[in-house]
PDB file of N, CA, C and O in Angstrom, chain B, residues numbered from 101:
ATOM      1  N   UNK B 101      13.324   3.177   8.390  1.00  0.00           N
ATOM      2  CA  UNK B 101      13.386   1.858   8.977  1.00  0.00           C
ATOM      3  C   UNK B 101      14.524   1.041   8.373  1.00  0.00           C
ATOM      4  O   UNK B 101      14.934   0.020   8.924  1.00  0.00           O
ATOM      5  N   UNK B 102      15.082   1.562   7.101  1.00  0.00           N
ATOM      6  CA  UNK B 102      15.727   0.805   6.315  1.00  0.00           C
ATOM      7  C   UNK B 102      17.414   0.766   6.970  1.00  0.00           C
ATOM      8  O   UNK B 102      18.304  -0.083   7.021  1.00  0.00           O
ATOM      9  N   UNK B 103      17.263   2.087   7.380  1.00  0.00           N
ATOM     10  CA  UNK B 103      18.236   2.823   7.550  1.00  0.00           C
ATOM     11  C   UNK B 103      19.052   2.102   8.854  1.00  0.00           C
ATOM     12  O   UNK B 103      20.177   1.604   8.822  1.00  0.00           O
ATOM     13  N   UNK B 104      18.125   2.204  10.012  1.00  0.00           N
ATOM     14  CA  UNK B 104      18.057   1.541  11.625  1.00  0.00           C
ATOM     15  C   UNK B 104      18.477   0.117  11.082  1.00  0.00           C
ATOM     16  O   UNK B 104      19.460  -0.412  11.601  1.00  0.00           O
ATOM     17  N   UNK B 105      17.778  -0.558  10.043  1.00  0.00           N
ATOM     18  CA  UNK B 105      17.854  -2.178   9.839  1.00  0.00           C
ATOM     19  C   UNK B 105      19.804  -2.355   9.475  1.00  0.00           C
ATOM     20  O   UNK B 105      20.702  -3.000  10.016  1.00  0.00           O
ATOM     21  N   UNK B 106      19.783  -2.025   9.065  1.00  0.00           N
ATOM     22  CA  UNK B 106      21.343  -1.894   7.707  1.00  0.00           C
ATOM     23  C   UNK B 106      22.086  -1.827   9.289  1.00  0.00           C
ATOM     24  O   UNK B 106      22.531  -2.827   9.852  1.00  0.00           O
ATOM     25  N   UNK B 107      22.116  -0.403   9.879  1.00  0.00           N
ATOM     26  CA  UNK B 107      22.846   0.057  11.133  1.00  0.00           C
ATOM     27  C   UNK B 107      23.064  -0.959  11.731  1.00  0.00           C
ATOM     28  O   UNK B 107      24.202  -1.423  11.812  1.00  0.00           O
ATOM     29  N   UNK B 108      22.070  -1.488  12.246  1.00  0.00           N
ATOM     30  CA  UNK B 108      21.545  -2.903  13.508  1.00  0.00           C
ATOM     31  C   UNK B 108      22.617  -4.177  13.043  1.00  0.00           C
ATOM     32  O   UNK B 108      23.325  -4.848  13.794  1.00  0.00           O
ATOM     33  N   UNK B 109      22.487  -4.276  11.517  1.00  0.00           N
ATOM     34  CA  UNK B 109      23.353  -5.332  10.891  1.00  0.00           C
ATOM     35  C   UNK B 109      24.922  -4.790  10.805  1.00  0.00           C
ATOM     36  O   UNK B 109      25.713  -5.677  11.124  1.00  0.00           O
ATOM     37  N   UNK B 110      25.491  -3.640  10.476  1.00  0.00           N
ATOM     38  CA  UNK B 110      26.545  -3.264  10.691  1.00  0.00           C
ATOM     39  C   UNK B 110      27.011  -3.771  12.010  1.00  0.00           C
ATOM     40  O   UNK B 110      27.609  -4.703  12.547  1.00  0.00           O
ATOM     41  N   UNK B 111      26.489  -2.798  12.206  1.00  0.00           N
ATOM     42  CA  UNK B 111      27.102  -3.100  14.207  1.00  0.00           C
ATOM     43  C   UNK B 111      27.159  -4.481  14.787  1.00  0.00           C
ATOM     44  O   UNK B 111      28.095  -4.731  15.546  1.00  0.00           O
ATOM     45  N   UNK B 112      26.205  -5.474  14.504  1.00  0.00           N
ATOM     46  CA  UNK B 112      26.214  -6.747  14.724  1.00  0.00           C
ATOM     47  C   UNK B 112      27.231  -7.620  13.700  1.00  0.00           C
ATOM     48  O   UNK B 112      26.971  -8.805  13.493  1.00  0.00           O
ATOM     49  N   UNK B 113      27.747  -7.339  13.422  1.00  0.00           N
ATOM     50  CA  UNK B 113      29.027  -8.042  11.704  1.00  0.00           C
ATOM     51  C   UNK B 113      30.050  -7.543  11.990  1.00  0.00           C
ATOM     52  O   UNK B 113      31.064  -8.081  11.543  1.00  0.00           O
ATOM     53  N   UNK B 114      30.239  -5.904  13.139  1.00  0.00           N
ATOM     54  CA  UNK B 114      31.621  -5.893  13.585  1.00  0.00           C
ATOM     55  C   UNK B 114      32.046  -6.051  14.669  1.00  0.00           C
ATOM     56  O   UNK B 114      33.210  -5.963  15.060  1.00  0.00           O
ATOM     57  N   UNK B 115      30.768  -6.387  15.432  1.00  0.00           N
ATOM     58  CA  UNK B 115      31.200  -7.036  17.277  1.00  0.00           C
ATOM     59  C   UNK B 115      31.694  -8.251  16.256  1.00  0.00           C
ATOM     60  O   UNK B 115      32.866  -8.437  15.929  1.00  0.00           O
ATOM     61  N   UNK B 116      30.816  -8.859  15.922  1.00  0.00           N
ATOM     62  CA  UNK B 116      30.968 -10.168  15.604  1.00  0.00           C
ATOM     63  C   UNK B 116      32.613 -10.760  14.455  1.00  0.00           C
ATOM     64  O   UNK B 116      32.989 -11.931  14.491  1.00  0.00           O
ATOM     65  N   UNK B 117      33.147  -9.958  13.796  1.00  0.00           N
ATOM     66  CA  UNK B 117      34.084  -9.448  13.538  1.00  0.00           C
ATOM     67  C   UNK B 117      35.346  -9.362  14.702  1.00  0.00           C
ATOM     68  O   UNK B 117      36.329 -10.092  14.828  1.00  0.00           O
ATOM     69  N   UNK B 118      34.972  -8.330  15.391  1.00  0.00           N
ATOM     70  CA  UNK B 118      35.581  -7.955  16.940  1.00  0.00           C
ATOM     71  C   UNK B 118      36.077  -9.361  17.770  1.00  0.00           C
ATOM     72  O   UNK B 118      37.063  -9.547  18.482  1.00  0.00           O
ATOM     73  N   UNK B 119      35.200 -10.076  17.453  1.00  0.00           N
ATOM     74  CA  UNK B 119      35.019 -11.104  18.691  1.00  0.00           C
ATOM     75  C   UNK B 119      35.826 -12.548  18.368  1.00  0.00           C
ATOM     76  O   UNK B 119      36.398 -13.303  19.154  1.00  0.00           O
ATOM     77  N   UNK B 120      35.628 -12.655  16.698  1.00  0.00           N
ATOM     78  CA  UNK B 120      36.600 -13.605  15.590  1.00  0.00           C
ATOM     79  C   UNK B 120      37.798 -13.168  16.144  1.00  0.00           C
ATOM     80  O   UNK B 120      38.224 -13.766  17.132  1.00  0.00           O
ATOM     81  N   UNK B 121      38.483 -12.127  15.631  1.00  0.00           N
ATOM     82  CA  UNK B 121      39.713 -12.223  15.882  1.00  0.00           C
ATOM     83  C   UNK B 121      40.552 -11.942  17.498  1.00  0.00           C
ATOM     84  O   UNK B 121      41.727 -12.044  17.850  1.00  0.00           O
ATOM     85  N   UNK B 122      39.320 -11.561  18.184  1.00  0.00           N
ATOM     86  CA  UNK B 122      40.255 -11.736  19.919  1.00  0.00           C
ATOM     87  C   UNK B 122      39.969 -12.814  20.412  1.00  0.00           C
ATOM     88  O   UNK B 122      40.362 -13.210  21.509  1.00  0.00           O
ATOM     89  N   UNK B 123      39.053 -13.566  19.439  1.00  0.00           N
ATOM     90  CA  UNK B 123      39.154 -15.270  19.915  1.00  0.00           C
ATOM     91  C   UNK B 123      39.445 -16.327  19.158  1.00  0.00           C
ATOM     92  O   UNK B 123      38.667 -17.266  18.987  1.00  0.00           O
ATOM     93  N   UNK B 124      41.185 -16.187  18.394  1.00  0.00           N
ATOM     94  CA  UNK B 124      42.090 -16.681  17.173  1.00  0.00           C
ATOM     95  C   UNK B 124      42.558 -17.897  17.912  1.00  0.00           C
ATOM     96  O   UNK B 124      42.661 -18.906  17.213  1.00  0.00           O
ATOM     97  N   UNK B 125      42.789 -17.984  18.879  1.00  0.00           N
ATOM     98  CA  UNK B 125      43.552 -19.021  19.879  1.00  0.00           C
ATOM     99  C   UNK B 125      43.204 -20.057  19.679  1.00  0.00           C
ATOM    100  O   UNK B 125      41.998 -20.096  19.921  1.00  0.00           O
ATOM    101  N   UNK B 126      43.741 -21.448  19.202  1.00  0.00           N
ATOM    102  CA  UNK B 126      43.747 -22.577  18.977  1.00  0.00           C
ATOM    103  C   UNK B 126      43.126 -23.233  20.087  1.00  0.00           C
ATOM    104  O   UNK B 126      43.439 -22.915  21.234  1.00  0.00           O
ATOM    105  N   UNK B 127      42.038 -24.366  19.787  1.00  0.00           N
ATOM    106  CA  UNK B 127      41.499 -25.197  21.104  1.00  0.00           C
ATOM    107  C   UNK B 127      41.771 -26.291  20.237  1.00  0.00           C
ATOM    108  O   UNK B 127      41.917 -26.260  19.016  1.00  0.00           O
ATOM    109  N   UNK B 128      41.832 -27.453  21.166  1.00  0.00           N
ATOM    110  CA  UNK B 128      41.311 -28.648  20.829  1.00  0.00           C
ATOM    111  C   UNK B 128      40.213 -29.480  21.363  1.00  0.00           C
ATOM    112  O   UNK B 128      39.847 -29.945  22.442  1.00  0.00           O
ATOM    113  N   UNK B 129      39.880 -29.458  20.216  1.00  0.00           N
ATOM    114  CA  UNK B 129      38.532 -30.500  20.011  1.00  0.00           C
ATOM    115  C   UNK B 129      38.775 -31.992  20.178  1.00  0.00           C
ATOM    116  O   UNK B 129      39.301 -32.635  19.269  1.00  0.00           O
ATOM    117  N   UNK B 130      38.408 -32.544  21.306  1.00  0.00           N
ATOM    118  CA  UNK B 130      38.498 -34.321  21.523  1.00  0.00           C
ATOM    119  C   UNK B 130      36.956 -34.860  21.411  1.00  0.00           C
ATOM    120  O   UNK B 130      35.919 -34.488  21.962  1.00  0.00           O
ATOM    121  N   UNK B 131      37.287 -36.043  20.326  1.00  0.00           N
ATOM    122  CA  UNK B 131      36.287 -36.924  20.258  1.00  0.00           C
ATOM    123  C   UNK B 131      36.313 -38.087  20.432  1.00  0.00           C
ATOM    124  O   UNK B 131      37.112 -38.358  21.329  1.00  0.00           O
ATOM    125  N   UNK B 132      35.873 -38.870  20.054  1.00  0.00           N
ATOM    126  CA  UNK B 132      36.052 -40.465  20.856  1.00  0.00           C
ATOM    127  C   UNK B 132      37.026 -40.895  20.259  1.00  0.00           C
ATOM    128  O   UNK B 132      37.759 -40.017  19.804  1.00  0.00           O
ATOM    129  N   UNK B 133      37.317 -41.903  20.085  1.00  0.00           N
ATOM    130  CA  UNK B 133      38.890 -43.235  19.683  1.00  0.00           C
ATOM    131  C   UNK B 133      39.657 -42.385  19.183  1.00  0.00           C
ATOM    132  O   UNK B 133      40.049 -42.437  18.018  1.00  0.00           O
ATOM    133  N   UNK B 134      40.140 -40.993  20.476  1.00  0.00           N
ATOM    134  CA  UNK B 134      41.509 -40.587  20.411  1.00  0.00           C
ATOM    135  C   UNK B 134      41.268 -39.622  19.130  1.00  0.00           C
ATOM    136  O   UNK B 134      42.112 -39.430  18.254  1.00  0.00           O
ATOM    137  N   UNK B 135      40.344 -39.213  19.158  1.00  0.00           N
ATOM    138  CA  UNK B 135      40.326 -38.442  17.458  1.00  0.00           C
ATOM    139  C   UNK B 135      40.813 -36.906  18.214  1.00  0.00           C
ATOM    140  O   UNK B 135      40.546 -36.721  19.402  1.00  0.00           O
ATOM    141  N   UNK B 136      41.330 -36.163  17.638  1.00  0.00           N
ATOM    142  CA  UNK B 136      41.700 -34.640  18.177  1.00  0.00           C
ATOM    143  C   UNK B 136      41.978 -34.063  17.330  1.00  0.00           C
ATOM    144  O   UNK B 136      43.005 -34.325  16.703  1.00  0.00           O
ATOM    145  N   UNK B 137      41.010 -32.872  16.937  1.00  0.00           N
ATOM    146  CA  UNK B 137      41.212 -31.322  16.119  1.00  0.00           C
ATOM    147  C   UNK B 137      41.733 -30.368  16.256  1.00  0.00           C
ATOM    148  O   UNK B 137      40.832 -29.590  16.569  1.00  0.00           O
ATOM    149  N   UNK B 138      42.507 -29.917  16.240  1.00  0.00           N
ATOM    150  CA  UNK B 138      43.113 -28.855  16.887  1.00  0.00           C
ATOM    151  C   UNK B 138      42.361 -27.466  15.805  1.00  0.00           C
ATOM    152  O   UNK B 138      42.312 -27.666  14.591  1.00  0.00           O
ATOM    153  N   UNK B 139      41.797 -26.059  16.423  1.00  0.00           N
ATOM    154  CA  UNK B 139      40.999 -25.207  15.219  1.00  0.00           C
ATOM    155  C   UNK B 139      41.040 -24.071  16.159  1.00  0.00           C
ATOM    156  O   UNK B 139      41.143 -24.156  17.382  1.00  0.00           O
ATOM    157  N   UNK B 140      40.935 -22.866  15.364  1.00  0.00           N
ATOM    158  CA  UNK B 140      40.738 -21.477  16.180  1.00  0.00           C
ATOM    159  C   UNK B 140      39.288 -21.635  17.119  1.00  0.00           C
ATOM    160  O   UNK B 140      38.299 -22.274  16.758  1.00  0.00           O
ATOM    161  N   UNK B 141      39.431 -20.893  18.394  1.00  0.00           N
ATOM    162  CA  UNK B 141      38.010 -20.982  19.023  1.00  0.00           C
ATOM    163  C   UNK B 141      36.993 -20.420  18.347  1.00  0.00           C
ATOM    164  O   UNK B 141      35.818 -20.651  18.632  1.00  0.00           O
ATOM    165  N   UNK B 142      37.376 -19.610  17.363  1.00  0.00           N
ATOM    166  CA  UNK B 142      35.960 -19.274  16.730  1.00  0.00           C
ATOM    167  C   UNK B 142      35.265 -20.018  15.591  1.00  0.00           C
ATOM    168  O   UNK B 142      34.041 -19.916  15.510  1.00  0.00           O
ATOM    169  N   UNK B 143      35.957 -20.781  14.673  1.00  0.00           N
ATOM    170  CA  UNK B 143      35.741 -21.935  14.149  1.00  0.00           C
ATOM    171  C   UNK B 143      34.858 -22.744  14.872  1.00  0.00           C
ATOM    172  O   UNK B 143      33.791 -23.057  14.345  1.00  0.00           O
ATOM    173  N   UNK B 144      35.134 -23.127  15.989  1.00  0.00           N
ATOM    174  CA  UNK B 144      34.428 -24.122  16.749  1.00  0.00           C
ATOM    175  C   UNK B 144      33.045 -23.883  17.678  1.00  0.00           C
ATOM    176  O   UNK B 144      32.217 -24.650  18.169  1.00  0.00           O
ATOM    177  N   UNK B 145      33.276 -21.977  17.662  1.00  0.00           N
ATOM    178  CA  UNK B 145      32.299 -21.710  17.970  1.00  0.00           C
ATOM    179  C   UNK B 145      31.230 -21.478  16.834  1.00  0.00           C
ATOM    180  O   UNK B 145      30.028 -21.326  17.050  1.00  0.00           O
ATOM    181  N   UNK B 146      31.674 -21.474  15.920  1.00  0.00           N
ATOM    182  CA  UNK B 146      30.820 -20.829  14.689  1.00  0.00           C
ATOM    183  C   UNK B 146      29.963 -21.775  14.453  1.00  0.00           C
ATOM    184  O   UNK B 146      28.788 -21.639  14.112  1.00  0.00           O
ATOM    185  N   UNK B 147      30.967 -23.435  14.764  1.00  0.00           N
ATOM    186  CA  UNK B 147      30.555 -24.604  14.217  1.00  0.00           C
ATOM    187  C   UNK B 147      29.508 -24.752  15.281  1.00  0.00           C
ATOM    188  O   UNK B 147      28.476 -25.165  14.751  1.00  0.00           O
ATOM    189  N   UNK B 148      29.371 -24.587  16.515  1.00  0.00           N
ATOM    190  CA  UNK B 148      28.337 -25.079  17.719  1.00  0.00           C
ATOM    191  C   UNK B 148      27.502 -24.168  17.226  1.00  0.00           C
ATOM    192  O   UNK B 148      26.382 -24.529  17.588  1.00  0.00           O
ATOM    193  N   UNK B 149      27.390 -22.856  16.390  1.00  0.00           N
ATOM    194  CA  UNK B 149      26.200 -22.304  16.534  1.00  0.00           C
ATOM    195  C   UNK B 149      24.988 -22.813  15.177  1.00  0.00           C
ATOM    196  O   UNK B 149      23.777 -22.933  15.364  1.00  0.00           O
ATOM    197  N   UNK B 150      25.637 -23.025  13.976  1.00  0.00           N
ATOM    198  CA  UNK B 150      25.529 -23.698  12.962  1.00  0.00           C
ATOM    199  C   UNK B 150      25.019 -25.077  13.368  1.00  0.00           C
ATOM    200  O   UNK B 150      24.068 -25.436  12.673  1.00  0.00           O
ATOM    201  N   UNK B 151      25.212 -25.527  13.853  1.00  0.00           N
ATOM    202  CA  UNK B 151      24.859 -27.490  14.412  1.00  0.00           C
ATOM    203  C   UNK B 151      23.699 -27.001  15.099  1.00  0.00           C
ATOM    204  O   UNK B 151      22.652 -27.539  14.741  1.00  0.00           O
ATOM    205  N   UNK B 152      23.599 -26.063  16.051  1.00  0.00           N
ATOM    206  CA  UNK B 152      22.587 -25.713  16.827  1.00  0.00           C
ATOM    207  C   UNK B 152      21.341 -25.287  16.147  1.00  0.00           C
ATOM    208  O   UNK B 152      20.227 -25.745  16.403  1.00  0.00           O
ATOM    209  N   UNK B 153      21.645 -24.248  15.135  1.00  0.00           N
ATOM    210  CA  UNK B 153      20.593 -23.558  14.103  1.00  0.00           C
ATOM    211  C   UNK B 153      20.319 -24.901  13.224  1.00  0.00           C
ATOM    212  O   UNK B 153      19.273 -25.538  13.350  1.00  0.00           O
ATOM    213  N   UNK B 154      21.036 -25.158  12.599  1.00  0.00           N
ATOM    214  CA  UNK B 154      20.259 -26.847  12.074  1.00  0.00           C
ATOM    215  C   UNK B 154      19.494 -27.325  12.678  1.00  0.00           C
ATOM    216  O   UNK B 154      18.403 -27.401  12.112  1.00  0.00           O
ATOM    217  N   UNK B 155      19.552 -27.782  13.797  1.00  0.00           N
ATOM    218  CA  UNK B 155      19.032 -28.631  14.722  1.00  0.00           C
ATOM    219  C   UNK B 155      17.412 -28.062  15.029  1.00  0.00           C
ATOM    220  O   UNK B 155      16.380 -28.731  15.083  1.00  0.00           O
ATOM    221  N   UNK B 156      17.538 -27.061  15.148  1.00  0.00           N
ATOM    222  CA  UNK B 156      16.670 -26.072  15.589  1.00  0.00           C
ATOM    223  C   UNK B 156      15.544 -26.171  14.326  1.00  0.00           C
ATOM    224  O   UNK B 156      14.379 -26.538  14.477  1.00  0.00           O
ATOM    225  N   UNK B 157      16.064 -25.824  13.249  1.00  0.00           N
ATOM    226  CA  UNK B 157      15.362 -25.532  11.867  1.00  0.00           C
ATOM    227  C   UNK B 157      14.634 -26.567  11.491  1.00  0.00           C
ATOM    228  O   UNK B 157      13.656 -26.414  10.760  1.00  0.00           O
ATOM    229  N   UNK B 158      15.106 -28.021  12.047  1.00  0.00           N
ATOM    230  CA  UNK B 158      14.626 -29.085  11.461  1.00  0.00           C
ATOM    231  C   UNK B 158      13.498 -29.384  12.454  1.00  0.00           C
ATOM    232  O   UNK B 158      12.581 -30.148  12.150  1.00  0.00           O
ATOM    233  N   UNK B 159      13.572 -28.798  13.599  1.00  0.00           N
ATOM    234  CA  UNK B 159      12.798 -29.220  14.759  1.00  0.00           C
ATOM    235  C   UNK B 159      11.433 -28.795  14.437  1.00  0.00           C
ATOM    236  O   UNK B 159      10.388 -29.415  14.633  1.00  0.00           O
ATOM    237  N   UNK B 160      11.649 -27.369  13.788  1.00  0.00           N
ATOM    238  CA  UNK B 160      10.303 -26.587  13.189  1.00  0.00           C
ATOM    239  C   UNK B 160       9.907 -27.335  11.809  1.00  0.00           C
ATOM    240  O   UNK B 160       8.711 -27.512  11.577  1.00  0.00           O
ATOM    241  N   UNK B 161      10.691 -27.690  11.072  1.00  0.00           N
ATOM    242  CA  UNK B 161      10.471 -27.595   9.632  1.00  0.00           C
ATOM    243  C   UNK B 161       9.120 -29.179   9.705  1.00  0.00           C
ATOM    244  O   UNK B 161       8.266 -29.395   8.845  1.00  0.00           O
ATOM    245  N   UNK B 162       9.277 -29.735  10.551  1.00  0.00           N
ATOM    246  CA  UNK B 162       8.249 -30.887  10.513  1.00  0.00           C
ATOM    247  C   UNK B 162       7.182 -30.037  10.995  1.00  0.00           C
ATOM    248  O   UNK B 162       6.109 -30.267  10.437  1.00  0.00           O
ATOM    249  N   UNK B 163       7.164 -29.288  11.710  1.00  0.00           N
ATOM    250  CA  UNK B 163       5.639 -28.769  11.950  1.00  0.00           C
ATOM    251  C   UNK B 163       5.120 -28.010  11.151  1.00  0.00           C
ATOM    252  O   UNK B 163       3.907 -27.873  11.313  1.00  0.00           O
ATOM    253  N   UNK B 164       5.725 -27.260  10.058  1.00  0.00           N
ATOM    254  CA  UNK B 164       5.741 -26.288   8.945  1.00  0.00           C
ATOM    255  C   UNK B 164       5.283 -27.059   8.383  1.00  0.00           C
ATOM    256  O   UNK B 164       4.099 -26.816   8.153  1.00  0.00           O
ATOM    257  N   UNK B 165       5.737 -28.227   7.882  1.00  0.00           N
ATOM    258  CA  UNK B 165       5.584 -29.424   6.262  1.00  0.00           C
ATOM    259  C   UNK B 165       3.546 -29.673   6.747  1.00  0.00           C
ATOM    260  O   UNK B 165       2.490 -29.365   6.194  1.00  0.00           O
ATOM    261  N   UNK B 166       3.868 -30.264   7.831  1.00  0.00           N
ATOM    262  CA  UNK B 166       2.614 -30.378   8.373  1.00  0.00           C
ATOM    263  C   UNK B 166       1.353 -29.816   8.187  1.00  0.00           C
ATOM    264  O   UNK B 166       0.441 -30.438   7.644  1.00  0.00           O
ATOM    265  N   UNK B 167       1.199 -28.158   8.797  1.00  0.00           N
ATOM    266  CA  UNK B 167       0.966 -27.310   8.330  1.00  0.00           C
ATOM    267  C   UNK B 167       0.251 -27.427   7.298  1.00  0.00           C
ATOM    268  O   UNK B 167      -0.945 -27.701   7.202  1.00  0.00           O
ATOM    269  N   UNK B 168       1.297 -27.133   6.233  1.00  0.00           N
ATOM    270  CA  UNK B 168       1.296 -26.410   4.455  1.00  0.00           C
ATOM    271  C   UNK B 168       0.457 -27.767   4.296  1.00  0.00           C
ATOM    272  O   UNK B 168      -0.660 -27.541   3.830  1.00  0.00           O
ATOM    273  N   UNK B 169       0.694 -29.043   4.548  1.00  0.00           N
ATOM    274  CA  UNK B 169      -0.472 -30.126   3.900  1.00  0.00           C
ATOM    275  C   UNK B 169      -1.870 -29.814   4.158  1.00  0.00           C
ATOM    276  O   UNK B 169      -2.805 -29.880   3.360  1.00  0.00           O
ATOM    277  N   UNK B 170      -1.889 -29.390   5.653  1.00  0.00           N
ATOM    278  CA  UNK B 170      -3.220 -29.391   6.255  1.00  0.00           C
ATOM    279  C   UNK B 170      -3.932 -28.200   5.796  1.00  0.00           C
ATOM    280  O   UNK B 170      -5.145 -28.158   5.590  1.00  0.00           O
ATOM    281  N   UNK B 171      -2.936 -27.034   5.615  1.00  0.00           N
ATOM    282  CA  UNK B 171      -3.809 -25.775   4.656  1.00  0.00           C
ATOM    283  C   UNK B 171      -4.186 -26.343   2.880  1.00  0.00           C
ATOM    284  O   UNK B 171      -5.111 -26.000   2.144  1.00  0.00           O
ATOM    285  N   UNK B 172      -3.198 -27.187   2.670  1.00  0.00           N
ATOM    286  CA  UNK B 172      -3.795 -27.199   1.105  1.00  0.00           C
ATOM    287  C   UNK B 172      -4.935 -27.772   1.234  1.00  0.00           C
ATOM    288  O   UNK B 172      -5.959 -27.272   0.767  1.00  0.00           O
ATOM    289  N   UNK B 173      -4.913 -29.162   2.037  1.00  0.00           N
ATOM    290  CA  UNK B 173      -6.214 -29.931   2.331  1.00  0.00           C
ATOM    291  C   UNK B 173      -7.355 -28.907   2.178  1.00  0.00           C
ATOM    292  O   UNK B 173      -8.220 -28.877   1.303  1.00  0.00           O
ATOM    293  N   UNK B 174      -7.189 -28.163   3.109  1.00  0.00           N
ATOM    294  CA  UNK B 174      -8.470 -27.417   3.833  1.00  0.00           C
ATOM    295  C   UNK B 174      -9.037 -26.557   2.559  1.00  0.00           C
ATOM    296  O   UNK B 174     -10.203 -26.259   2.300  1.00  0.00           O
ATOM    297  N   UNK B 175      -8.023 -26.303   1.963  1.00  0.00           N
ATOM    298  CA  UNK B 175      -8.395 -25.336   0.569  1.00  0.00           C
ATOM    299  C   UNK B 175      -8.788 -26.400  -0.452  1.00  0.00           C
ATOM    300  O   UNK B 175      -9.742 -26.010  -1.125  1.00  0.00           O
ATOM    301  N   UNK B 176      -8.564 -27.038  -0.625  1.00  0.00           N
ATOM    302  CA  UNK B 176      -9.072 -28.031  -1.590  1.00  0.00           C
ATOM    303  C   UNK B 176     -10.516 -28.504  -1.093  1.00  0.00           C
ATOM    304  O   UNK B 176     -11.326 -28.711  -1.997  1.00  0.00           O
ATOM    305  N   UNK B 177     -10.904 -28.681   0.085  1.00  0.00           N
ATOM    306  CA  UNK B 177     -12.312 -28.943   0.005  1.00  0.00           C
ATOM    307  C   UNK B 177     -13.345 -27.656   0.387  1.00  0.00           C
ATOM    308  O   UNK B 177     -14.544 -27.923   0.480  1.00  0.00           O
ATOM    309  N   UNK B 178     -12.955 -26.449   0.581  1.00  0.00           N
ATOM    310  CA  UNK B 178     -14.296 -25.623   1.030  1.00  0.00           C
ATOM    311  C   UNK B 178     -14.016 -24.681  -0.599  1.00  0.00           C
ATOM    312  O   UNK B 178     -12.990 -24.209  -1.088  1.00  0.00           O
ATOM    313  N   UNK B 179     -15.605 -24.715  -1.123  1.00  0.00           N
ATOM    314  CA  UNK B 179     -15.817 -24.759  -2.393  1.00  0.00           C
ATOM    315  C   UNK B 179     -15.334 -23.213  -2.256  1.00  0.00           C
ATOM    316  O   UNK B 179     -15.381 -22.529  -1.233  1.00  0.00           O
ATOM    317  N   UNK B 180     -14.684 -22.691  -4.011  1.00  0.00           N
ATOM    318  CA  UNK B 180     -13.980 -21.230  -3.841  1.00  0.00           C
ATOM    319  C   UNK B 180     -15.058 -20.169  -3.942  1.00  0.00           C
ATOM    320  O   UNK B 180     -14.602 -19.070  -3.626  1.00  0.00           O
ATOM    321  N   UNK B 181     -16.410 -20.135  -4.297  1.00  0.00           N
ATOM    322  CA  UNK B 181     -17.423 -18.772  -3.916  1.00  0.00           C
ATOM    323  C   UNK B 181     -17.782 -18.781  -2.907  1.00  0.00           C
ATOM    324  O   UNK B 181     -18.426 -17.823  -2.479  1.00  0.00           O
ATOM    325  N   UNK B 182     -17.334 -20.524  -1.670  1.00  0.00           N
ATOM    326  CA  UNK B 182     -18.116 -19.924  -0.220  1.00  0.00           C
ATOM    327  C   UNK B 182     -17.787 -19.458   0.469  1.00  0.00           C
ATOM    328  O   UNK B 182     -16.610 -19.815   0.523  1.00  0.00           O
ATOM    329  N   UNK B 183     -17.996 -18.610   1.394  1.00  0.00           N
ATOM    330  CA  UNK B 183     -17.443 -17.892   2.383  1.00  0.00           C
ATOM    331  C   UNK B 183     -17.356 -18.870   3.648  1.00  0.00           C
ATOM    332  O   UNK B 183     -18.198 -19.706   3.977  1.00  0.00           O
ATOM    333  N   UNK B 184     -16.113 -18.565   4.298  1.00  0.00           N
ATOM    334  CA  UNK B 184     -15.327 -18.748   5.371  1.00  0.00           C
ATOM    335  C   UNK B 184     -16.591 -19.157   6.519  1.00  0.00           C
ATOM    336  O   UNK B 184     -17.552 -18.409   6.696  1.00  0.00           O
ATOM    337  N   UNK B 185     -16.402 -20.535   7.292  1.00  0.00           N
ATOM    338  CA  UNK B 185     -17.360 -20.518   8.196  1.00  0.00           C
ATOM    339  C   UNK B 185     -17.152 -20.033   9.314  1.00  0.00           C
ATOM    340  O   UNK B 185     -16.289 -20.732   9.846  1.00  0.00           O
ATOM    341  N   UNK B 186     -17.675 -18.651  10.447  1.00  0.00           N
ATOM    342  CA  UNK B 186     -17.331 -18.522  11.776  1.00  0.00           C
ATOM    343  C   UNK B 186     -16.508 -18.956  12.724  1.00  0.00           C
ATOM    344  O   UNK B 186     -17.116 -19.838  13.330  1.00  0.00           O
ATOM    345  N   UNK B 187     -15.422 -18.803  13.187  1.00  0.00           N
ATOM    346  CA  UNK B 187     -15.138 -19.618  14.499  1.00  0.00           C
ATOM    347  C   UNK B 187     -16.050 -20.284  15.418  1.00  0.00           C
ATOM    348  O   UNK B 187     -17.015 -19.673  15.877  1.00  0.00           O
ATOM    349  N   UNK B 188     -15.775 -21.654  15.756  1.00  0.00           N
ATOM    350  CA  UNK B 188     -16.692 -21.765  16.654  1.00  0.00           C
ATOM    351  C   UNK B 188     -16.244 -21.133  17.784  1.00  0.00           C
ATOM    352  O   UNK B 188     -15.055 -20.814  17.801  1.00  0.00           O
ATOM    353  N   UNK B 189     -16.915 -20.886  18.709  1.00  0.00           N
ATOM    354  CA  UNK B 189     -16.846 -21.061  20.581  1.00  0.00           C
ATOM    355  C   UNK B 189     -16.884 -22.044  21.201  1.00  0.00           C
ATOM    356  O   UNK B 189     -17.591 -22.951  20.763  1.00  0.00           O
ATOM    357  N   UNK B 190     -16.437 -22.163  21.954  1.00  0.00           N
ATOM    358  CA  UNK B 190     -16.741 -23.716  22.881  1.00  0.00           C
ATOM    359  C   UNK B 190     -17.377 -23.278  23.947  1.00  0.00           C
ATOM    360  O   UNK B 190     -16.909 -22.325  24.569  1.00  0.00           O
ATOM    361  N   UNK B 191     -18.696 -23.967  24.396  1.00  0.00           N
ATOM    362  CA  UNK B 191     -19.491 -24.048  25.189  1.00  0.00           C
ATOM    363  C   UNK B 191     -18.637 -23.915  26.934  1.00  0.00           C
ATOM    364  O   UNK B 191     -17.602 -24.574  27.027  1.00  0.00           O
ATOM    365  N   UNK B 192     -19.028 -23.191  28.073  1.00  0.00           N
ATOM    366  CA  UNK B 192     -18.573 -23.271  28.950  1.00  0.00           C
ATOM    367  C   UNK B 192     -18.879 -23.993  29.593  1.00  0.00           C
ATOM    368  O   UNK B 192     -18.332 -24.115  30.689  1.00  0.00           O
TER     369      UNK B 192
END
């Protein structure tokens, strides 16, 4: 499995590799009051995917924080020799 994993990551690091340098070509980036970047397209793509994965991470990370409070809670009050109470069912 280790083997397939490593492979999977190779191959994905030299498309990705592959794809950096046949997309070297300078863009420019316009932002408001006339501001303009000029940067390789992959820079800028690297940067949209990065802003995106942030964005993303933080979107979860409040429901995670959440979470981890509501499990400590829950462990802090059901005493540690008792056993786990059943799921309920809900009545149909």
């Amino acid at each position: 499995m280790r083997i397939a994993s490593w492979t999977i990551r190779i191959a994905v690091f030299l498309f990705l590799l592959a794809l950096a340098a046949r997309n070297a070509d300078p863009v420019t980036l316009r932002f408001f009051f006339d501001l303009a970047i000029q940067t390789p397209l992959v820079v800028a793509l690297f940067a949209a995917f990065a802003a995106g994965a942030a964005v993303g991470l933080m979107a979860v990370l409040a429901t995670l924080l959440r979470q981890r409070r509501e499990i400590a809670r829950l462990k802090r009050e059901t005493p540690s020799g008792a056993a786990p109470a059943p799921p309920q069912v809900p009545d149909l």
